[in-house]
N, CA, C and O atoms as CSV, one atom per row, in Angstrom:
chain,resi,resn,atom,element,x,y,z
A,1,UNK,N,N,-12.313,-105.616,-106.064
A,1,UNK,CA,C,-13.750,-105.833,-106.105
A,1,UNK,C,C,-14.288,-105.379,-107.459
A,1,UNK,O,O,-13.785,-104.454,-108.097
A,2,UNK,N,N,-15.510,-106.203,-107.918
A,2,UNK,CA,C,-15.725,-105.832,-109.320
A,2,UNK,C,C,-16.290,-104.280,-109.493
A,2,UNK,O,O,-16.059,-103.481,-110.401
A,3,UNK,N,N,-17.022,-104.147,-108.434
A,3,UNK,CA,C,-17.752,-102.567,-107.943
A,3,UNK,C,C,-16.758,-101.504,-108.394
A,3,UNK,O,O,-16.899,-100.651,-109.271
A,4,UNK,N,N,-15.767,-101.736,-107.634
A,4,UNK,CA,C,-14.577,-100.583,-107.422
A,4,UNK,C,C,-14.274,-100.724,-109.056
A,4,UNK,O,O,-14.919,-99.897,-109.700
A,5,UNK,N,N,-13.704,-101.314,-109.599
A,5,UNK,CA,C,-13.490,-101.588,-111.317
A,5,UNK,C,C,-14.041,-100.724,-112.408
A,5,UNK,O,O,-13.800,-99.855,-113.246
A,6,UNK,N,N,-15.330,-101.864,-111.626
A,6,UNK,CA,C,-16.325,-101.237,-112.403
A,6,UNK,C,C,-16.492,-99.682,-112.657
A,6,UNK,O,O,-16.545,-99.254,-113.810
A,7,UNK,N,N,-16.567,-98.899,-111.627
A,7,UNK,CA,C,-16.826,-97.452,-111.462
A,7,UNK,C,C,-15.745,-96.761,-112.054
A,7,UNK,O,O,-15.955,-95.674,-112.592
A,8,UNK,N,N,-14.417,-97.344,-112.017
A,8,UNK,CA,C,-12.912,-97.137,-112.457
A,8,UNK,C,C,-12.895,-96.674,-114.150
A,8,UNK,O,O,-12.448,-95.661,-114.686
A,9,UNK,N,N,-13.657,-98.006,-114.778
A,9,UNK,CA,C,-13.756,-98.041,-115.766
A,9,UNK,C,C,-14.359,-97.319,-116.293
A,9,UNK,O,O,-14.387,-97.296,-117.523
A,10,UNK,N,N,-15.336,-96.134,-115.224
A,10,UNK,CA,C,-16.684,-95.622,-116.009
A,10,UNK,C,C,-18.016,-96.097,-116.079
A,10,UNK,O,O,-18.810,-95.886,-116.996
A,11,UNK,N,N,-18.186,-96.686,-115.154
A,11,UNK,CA,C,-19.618,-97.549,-115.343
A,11,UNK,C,C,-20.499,-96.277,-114.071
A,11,UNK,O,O,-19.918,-96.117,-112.998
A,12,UNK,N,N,-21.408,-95.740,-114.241
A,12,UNK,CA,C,-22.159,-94.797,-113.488
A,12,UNK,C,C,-22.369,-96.114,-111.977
A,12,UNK,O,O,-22.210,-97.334,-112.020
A,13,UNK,N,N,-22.748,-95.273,-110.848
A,13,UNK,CA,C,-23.213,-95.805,-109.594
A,13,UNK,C,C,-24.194,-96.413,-109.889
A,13,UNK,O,O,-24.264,-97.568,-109.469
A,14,UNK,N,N,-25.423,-95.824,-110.794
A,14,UNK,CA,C,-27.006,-96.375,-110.705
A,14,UNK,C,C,-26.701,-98.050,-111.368
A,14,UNK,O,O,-27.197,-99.082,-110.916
A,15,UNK,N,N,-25.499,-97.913,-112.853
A,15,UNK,CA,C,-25.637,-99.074,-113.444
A,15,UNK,C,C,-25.184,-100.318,-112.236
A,15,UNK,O,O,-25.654,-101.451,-112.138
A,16,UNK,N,N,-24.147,-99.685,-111.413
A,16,UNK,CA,C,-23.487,-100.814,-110.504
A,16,UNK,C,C,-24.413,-100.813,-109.772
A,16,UNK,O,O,-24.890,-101.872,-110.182
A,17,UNK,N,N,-25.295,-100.411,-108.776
A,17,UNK,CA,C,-26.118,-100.584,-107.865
A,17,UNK,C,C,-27.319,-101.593,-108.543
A,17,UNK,O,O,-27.937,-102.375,-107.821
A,18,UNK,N,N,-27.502,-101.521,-109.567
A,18,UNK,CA,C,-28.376,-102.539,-110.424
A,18,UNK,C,C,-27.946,-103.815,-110.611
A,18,UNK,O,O,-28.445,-104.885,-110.265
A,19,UNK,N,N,-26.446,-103.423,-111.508
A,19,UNK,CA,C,-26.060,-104.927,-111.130
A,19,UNK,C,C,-25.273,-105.898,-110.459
A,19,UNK,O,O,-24.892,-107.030,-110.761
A,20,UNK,N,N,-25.114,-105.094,-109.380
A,20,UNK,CA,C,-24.762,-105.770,-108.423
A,20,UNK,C,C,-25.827,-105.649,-106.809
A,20,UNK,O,O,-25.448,-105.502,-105.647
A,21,UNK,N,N,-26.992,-105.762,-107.284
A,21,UNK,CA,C,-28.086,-105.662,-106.369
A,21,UNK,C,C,-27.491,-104.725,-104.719
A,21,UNK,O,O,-27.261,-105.146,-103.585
A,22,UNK,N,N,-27.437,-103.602,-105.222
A,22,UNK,CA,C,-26.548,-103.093,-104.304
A,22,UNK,C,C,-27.312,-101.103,-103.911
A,22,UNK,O,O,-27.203,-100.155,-104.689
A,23,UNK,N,N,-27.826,-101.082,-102.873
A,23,UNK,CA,C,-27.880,-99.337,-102.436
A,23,UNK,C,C,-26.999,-98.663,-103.111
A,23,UNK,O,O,-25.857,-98.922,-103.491
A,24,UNK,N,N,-27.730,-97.701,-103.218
A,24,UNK,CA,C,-26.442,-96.140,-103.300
A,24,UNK,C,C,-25.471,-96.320,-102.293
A,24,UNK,O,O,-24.291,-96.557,-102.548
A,25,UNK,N,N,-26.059,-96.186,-100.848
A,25,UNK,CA,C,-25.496,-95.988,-100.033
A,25,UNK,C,C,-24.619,-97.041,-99.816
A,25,UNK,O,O,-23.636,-96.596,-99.224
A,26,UNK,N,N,-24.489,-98.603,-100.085
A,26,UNK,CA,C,-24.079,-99.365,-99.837
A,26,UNK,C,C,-22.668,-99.274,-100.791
A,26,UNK,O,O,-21.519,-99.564,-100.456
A,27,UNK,N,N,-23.065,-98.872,-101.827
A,27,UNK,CA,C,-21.820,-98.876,-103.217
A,27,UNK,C,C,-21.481,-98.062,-103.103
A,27,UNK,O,O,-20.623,-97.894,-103.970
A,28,UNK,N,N,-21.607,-96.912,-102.257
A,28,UNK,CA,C,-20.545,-95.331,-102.014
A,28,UNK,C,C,-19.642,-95.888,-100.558
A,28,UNK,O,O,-18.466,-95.613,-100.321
A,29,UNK,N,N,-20.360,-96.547,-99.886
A,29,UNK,CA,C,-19.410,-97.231,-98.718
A,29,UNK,C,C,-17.773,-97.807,-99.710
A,29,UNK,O,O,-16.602,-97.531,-99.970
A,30,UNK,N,N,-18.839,-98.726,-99.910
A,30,UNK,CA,C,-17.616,-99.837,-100.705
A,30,UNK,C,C,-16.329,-98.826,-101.475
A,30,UNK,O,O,-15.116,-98.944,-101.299
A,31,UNK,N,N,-16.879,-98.062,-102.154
A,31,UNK,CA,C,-15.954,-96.954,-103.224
A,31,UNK,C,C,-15.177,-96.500,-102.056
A,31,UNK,O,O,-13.969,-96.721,-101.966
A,32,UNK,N,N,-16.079,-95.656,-100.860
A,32,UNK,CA,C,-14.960,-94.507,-100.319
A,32,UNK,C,C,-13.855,-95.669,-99.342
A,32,UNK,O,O,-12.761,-95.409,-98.842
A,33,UNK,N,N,-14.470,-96.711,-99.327
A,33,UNK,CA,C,-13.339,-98.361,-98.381
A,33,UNK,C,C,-12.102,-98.223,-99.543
A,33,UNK,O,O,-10.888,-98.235,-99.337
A,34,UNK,N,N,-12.502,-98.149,-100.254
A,34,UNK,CA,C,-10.999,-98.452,-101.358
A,34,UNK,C,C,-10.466,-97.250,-102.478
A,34,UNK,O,O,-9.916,-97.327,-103.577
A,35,UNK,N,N,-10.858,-96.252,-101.731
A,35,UNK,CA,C,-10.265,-94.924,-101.590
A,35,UNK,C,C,-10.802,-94.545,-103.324
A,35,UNK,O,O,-9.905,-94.002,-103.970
A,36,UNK,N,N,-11.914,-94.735,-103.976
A,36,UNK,CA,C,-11.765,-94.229,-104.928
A,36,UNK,C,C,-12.472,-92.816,-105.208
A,36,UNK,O,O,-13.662,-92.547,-105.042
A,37,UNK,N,N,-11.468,-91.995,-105.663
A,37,UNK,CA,C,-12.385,-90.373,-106.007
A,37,UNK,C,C,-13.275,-90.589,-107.063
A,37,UNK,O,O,-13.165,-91.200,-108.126
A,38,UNK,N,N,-14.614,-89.652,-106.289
A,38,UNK,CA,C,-15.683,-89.570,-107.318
A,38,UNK,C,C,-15.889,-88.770,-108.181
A,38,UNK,O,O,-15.334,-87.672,-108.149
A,39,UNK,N,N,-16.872,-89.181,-109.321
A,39,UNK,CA,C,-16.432,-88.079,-110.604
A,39,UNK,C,C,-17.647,-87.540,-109.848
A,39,UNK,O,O,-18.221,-87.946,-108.838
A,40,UNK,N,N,-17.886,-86.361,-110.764
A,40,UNK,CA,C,-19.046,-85.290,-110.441
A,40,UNK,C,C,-19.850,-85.607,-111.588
A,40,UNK,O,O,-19.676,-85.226,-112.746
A,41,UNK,N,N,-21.175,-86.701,-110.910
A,41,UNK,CA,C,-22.240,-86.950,-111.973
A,41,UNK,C,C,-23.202,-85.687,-111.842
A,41,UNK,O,O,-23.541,-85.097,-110.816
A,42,UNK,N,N,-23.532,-85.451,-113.111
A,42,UNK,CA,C,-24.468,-84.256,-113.369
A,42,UNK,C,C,-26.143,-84.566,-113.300
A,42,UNK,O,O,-26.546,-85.620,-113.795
A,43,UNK,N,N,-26.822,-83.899,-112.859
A,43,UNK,CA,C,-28.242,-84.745,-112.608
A,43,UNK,C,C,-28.812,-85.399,-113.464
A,43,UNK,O,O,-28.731,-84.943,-114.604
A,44,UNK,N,N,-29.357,-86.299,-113.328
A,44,UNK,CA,C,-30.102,-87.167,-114.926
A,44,UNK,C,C,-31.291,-85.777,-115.192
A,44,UNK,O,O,-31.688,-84.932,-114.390
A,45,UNK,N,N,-31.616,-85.982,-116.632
A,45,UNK,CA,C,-33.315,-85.598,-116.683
A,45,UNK,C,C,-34.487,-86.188,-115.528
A,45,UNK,O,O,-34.744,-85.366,-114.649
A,46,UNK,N,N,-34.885,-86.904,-115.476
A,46,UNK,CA,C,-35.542,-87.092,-113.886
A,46,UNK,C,C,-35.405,-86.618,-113.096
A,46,UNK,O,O,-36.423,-86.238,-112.516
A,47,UNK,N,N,-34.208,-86.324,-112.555
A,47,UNK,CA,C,-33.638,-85.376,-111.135
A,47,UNK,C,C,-33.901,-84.123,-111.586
A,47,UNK,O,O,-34.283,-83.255,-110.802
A,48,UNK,N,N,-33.781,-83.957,-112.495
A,48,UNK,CA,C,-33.979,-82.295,-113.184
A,48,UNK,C,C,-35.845,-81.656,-112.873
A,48,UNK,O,O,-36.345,-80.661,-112.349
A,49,UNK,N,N,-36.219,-82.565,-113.366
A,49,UNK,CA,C,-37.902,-82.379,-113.954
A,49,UNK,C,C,-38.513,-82.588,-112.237
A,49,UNK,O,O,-39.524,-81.940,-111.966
A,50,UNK,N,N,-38.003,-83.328,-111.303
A,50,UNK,CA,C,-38.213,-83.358,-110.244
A,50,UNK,C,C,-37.874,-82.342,-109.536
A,50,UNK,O,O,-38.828,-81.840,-108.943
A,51,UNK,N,N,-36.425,-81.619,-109.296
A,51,UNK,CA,C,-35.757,-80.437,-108.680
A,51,UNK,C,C,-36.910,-79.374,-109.198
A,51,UNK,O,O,-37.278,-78.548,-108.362
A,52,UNK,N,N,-37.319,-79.343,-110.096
A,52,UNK,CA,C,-38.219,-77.938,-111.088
A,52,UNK,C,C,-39.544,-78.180,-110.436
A,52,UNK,O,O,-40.357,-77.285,-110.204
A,53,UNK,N,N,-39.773,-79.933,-110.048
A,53,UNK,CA,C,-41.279,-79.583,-109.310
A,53,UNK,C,C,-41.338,-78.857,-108.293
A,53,UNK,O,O,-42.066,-77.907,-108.005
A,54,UNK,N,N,-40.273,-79.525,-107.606
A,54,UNK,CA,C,-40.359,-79.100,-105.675
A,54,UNK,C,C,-39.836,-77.379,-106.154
A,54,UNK,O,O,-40.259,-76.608,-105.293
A,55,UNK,N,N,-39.387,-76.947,-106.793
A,55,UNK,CA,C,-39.000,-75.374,-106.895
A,55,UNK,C,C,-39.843,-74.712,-107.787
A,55,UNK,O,O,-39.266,-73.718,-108.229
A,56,UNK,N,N,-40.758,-74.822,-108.153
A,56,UNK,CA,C,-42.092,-74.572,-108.368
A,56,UNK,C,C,-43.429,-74.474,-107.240
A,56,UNK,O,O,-44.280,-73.620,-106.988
A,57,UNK,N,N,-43.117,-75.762,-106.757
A,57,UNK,CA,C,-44.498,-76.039,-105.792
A,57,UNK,C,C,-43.870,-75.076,-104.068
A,57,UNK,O,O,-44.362,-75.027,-102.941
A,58,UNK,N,N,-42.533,-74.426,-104.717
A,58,UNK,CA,C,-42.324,-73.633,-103.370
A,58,UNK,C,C,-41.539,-74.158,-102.401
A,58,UNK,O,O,-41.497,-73.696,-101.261
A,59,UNK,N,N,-40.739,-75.354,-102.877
A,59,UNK,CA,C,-39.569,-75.745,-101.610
A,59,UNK,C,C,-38.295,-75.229,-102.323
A,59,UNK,O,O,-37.200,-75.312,-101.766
């Protein structure tokens, strides 16, 4: 599958879920179907600046 490849090669989840009009959840199915180990993506800046709101505003 081009998905599985793709990710093989290094292509991040967000880029494959884009172009292959595809969920997170749908493209982590597909990956863990054809057994591939995941790297450990580190949070983008967005996820960051977001994590700092909610742990600021007290969650």
């Amino acid at each position: 599958m081009a998905e599985v490849e793709g990710y093989r090669e290094g292509s991040s989840t967000n880029q494959l879920c884009e172009r292959y009009d595809l969920s997170k959840g749908g493209l982590l199915k597909i990956l863990r179907e054809h057994g591939v180990q995941m790297r450990n993506q580190p949070m983008t800046e967005d996820e960051i600046d977001w994590a700092v709101r909610l742990y600021t505003g007290g969650q």
